[in-house]
VMD Tcl script that builds the backbone (N, CA, C; Angstrom):
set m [mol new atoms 369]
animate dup $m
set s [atomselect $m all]
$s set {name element resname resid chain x y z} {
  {N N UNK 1 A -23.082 0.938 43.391}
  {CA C UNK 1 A -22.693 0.934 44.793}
  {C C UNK 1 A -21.381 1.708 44.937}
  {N N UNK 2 A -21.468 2.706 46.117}
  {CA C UNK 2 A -20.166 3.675 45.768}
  {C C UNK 2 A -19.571 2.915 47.321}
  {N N UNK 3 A -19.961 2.137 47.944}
  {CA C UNK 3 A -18.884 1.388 49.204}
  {C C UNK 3 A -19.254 0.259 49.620}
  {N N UNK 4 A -18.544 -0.603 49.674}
  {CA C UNK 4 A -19.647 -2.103 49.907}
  {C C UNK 4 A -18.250 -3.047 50.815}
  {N N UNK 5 A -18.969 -3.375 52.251}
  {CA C UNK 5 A -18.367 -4.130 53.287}
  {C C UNK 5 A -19.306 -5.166 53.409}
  {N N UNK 6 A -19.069 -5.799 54.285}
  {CA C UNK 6 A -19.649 -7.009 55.041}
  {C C UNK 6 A -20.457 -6.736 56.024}
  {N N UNK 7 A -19.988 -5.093 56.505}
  {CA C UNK 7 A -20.803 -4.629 57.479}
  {C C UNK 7 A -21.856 -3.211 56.934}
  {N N UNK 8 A -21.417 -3.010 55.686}
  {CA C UNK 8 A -22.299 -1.914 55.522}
  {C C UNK 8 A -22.275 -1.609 53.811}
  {N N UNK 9 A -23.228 -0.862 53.392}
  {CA C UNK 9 A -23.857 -0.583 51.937}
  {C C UNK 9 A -23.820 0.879 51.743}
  {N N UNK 10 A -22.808 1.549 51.095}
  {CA C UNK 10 A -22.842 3.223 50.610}
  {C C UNK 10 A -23.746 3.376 49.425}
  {N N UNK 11 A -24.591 4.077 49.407}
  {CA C UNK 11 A -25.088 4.441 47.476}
  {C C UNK 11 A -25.907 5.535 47.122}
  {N N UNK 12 A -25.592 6.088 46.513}
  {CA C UNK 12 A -26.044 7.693 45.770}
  {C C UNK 12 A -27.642 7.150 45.053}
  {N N UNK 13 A -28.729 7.538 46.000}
  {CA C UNK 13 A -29.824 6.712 44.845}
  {C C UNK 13 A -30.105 8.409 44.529}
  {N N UNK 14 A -29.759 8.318 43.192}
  {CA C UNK 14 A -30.111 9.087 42.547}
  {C C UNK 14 A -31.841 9.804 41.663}
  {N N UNK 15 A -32.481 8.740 41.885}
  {CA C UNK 15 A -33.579 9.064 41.997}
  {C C UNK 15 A -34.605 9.389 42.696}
  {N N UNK 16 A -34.191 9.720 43.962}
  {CA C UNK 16 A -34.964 10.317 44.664}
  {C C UNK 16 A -33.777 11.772 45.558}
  {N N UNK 17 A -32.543 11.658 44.828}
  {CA C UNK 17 A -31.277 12.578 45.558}
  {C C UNK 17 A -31.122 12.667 47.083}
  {N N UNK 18 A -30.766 11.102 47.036}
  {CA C UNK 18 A -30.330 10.967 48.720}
  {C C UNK 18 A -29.098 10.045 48.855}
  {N N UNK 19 A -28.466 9.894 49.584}
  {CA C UNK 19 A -27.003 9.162 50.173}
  {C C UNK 19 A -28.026 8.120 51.223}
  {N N UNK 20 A -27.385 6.565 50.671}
  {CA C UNK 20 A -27.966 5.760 51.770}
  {C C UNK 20 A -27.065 4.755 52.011}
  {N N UNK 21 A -27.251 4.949 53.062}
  {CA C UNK 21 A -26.102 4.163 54.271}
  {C C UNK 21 A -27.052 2.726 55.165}
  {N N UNK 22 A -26.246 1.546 54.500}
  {CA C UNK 22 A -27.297 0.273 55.053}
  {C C UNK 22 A -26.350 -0.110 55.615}
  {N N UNK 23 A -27.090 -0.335 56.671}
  {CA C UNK 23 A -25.990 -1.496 58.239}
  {C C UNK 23 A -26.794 -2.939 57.757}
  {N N UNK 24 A -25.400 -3.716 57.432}
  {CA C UNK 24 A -26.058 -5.410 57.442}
  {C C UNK 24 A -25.677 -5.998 58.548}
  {N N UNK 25 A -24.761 -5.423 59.681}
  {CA C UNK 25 A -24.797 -5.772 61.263}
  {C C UNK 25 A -23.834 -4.657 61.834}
  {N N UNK 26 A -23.957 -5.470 62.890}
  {CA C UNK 26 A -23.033 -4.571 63.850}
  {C C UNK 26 A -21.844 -3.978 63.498}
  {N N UNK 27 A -21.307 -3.342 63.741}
  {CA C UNK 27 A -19.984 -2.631 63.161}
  {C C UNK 27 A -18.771 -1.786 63.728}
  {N N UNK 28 A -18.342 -1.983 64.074}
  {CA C UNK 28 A -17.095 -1.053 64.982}
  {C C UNK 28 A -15.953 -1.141 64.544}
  {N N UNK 29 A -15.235 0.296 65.034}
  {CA C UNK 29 A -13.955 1.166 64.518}
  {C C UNK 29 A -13.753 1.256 63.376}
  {N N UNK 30 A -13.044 0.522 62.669}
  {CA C UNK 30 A -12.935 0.759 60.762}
  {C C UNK 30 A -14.133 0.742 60.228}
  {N N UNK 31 A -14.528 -0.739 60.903}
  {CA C UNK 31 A -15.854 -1.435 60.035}
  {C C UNK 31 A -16.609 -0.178 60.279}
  {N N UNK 32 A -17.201 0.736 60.688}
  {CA C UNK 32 A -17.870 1.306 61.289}
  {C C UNK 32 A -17.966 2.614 60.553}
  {N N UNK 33 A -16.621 2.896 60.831}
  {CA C UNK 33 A -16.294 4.622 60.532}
  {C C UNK 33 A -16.081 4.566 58.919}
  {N N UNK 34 A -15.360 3.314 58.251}
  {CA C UNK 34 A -15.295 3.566 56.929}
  {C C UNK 34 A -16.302 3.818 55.968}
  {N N UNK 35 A -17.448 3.229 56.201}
  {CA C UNK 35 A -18.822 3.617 55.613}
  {C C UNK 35 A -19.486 4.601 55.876}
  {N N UNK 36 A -19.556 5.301 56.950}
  {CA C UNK 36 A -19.734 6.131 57.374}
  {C C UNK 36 A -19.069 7.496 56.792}
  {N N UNK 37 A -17.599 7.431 56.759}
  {CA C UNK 37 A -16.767 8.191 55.964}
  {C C UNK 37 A -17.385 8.212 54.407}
  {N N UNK 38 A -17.785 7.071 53.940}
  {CA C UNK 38 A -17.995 7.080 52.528}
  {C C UNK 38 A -19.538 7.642 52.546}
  {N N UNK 39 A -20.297 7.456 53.221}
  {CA C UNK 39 A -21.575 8.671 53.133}
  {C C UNK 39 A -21.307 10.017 53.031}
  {N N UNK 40 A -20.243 10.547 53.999}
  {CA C UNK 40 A -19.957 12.030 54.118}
  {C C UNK 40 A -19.156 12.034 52.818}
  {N N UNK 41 A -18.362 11.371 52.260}
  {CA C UNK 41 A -18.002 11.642 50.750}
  {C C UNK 41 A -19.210 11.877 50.100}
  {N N UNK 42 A -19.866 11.619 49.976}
  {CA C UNK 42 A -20.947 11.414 48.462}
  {C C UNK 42 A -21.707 12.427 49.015}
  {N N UNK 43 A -22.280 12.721 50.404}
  {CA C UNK 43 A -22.865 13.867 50.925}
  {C C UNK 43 A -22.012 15.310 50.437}
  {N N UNK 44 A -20.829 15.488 50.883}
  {CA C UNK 44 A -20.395 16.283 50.092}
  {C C UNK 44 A -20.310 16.539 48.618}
  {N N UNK 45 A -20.596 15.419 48.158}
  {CA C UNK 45 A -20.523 15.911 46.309}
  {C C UNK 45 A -21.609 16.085 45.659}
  {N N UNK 46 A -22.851 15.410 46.461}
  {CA C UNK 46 A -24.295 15.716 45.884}
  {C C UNK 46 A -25.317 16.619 46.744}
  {N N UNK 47 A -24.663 17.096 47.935}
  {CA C UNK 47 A -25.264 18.281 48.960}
  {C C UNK 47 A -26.449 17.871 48.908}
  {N N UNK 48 A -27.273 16.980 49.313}
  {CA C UNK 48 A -28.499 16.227 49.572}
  {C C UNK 48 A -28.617 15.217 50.948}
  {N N UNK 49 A -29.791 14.638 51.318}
  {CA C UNK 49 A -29.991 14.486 52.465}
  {C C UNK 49 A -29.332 12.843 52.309}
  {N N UNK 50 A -29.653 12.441 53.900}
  {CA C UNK 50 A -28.847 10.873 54.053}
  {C C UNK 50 A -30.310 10.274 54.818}
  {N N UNK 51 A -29.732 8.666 54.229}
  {CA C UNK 51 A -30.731 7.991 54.952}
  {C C UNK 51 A -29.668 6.748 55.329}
  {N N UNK 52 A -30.449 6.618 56.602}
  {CA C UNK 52 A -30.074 5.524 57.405}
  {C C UNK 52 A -30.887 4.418 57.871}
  {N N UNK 53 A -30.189 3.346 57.259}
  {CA C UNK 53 A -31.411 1.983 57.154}
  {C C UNK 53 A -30.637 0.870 58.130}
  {N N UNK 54 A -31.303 1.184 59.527}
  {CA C UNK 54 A -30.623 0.647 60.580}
  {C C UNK 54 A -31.668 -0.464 60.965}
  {N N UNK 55 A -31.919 -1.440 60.059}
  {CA C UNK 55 A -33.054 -2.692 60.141}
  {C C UNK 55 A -32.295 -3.918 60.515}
  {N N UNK 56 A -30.918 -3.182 60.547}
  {CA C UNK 56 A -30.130 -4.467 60.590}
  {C C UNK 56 A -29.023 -4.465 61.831}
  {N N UNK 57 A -29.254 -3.695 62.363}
  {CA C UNK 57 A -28.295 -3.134 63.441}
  {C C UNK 57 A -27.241 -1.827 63.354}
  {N N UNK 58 A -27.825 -1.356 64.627}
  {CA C UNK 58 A -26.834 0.447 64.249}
  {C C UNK 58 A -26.143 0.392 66.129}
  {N N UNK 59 A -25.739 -0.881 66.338}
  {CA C UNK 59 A -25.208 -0.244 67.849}
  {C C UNK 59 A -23.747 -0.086 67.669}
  {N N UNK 60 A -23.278 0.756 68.756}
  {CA C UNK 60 A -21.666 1.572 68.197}
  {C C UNK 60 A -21.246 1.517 69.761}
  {N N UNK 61 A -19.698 1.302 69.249}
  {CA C UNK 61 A -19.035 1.443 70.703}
  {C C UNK 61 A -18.510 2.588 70.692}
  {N N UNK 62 A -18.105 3.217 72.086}
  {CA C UNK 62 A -18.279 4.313 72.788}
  {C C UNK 62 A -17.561 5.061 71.967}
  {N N UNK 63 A -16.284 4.852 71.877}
  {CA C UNK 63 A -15.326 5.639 70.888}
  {C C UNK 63 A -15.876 5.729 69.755}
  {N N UNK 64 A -16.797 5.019 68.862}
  {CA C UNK 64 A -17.039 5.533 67.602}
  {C C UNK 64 A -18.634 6.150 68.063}
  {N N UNK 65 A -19.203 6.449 68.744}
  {CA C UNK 65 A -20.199 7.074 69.100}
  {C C UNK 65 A -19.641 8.846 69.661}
  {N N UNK 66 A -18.404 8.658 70.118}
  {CA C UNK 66 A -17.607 9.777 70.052}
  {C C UNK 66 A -16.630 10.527 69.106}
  {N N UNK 67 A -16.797 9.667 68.168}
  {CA C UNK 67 A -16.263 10.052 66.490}
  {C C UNK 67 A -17.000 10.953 65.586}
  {N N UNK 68 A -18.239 10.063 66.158}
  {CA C UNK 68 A -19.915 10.536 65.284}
  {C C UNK 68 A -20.044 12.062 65.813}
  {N N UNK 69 A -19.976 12.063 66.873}
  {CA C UNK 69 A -20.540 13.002 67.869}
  {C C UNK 69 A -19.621 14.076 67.597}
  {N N UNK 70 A -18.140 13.996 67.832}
  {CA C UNK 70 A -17.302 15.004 67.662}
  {C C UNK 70 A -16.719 15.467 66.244}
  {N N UNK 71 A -16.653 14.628 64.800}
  {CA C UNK 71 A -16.542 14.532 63.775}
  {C C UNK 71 A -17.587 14.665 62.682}
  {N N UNK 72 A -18.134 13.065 62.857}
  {CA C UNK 72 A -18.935 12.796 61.837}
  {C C UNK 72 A -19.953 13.928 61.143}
  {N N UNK 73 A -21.094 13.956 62.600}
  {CA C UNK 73 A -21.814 15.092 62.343}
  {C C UNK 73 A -21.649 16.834 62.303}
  {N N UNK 74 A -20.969 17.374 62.284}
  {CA C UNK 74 A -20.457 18.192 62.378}
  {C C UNK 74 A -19.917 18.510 60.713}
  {N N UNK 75 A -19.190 17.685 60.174}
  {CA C UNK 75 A -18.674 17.427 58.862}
  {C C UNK 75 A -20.011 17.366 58.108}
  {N N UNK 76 A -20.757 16.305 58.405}
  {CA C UNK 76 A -22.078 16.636 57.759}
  {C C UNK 76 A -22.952 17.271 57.299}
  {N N UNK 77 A -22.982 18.457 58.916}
  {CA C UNK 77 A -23.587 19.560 58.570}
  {C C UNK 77 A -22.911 21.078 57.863}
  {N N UNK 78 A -21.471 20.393 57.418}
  {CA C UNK 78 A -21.445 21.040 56.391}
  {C C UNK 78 A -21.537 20.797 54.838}
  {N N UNK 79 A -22.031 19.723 54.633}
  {CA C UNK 79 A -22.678 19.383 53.395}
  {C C UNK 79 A -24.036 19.836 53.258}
  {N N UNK 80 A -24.933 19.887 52.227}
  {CA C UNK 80 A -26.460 20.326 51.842}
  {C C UNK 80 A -27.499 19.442 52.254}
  {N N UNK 81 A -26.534 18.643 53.472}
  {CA C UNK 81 A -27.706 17.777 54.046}
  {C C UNK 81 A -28.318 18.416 54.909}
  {N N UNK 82 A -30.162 18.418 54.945}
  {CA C UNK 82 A -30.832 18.826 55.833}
  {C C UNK 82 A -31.845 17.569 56.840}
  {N N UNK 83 A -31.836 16.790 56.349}
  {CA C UNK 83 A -33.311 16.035 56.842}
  {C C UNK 83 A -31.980 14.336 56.431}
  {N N UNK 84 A -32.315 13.831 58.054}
  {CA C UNK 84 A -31.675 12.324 57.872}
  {C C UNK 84 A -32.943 11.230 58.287}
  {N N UNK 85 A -32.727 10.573 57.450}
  {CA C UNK 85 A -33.812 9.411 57.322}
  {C C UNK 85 A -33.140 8.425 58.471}
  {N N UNK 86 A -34.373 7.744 59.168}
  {CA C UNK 86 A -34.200 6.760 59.861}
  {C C UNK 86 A -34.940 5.735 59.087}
  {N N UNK 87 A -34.246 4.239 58.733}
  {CA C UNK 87 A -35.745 3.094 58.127}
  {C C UNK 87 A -35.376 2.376 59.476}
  {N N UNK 88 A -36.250 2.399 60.136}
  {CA C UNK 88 A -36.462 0.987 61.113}
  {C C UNK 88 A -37.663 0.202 61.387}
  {N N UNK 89 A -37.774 -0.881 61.911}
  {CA C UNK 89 A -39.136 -1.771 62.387}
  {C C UNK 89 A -39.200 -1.204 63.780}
  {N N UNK 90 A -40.442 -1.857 64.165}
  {CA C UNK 90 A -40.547 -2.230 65.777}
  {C C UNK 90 A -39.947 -2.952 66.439}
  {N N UNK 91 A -39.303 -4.038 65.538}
  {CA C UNK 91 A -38.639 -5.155 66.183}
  {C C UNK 91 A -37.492 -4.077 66.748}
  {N N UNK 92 A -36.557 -3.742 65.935}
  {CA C UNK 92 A -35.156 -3.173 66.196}
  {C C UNK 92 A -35.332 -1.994 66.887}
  {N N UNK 93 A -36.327 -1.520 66.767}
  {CA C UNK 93 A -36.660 0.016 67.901}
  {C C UNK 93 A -36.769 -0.514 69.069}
  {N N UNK 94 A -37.212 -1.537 69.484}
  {CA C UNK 94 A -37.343 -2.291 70.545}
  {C C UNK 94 A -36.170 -2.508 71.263}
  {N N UNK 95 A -35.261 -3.235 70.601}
  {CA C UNK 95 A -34.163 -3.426 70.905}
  {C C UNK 95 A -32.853 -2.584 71.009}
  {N N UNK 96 A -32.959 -1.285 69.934}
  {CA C UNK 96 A -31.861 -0.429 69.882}
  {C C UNK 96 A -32.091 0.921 69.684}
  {N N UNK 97 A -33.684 1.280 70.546}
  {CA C UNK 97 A -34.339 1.824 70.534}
  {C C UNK 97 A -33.621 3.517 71.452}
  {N N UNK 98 A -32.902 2.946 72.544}
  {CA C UNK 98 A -32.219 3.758 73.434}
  {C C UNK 98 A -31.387 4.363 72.715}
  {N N UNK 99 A -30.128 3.589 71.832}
  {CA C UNK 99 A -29.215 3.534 70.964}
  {C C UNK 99 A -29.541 5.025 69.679}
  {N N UNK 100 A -30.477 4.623 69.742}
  {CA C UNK 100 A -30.974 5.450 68.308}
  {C C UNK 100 A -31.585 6.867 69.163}
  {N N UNK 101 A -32.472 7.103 70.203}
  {CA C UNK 101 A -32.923 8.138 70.848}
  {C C UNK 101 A -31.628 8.950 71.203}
  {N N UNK 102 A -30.717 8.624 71.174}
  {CA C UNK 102 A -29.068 9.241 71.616}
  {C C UNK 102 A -28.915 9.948 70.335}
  {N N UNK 103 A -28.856 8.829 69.259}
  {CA C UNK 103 A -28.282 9.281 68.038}
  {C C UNK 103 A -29.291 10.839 67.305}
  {N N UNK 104 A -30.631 10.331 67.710}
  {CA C UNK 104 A -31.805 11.244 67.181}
  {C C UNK 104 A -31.365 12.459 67.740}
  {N N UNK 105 A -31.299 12.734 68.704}
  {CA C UNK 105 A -30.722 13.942 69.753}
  {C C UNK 105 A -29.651 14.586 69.333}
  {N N UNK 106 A -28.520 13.840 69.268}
  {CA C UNK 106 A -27.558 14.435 68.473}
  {C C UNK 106 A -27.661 15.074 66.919}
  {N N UNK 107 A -28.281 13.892 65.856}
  {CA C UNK 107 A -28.424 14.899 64.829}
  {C C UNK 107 A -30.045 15.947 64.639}
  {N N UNK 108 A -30.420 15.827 65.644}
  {CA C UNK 108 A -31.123 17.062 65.865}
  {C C UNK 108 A -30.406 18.436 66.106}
  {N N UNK 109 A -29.214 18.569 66.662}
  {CA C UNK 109 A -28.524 19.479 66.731}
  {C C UNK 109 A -28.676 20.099 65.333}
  {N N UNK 110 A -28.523 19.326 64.364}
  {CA C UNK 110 A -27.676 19.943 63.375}
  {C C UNK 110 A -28.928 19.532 61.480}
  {N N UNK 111 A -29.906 18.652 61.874}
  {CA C UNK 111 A -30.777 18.195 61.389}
  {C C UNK 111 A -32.024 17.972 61.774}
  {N N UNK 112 A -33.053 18.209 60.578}
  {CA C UNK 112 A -34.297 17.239 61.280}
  {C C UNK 112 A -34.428 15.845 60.720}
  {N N UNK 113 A -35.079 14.897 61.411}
  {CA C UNK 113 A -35.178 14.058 61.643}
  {C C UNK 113 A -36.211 12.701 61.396}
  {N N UNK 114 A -36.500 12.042 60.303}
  {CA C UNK 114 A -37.635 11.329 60.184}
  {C C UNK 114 A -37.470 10.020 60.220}
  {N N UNK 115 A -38.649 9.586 61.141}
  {CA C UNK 115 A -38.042 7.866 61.243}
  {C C UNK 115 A -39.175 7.280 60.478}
  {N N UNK 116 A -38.973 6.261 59.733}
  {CA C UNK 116 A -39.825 5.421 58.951}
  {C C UNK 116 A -39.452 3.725 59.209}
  {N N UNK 117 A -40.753 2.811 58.670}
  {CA C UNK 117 A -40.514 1.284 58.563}
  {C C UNK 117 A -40.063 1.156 57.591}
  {N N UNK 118 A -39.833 1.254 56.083}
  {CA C UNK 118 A -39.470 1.430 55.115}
  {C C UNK 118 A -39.136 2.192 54.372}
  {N N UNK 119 A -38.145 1.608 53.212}
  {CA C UNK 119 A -37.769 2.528 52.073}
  {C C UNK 119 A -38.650 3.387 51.751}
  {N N UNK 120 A -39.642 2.673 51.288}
  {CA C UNK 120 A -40.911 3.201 50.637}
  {C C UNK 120 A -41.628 4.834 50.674}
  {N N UNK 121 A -41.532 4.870 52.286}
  {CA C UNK 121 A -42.188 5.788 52.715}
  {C C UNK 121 A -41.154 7.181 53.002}
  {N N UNK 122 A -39.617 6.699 52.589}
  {CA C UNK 122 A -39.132 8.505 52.176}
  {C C UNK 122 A -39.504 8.905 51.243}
  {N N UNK 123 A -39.511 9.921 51.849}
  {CA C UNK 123 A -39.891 11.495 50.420}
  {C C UNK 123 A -39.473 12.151 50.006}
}
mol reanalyze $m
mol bondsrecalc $m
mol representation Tube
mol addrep $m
């Protein structure tokens, strides 16, 4: 584990060469941005794609949705990331479904985009 909060999970899985970023809840300003920061570390050192396993909650307040937006991604896309994984259910698409159609949009700018129910099914 290369970052580990209360609110979130950093880790280089190296066997399949991806950066994965797990939300275990909600998360804002530090809580938020520090894991986040620690993806774009490891994105930069292994120039490979990111996945985001938002099964557990990915909603963001405005200012760090304007961090993402004006920072985060941007920084990203200068790492060798091409393709960002979404893992979600129906349950949480349901619910943070809007949340995430924002986020999809945005790293479409700069990525494509695959949403899945599980780990399992990245490639």
């Amino acid at each position: 584990m290369y970052f580990t909060s209360e609110y979130a999970d950093v880790s280089y899985l190296e066997d399949i060469d991806k950066v994965l970023l797990t939300w275990k809840k909600e998360a804002k300003f530090d809580n938020y941005r520090k894991p986040a920061s620690a993806a774009l570390e490891l994105l930069r050192e292994h120039d490979c794609d990111l996945v985001i396993d938002a099964r557990n909650g990915f909603e963001d307040e405005k200012e760090d949705v304007e961090w993402g937006f004006s920072f985060l991604l941007p920084e990203i896309s200068k790492t060798g990331c091409k393709t960002v994984w979404f893992i979600m259910t129906q349950v949480n698409e349901d619910t943070i479904g809007e949340e995430m159609d924002m986020w999809t949009a945005e790293f479409l700018k700069y990525f494509s985009v695959k949403k899945v129910d599980s780990p399992e099914k990245i490639g």
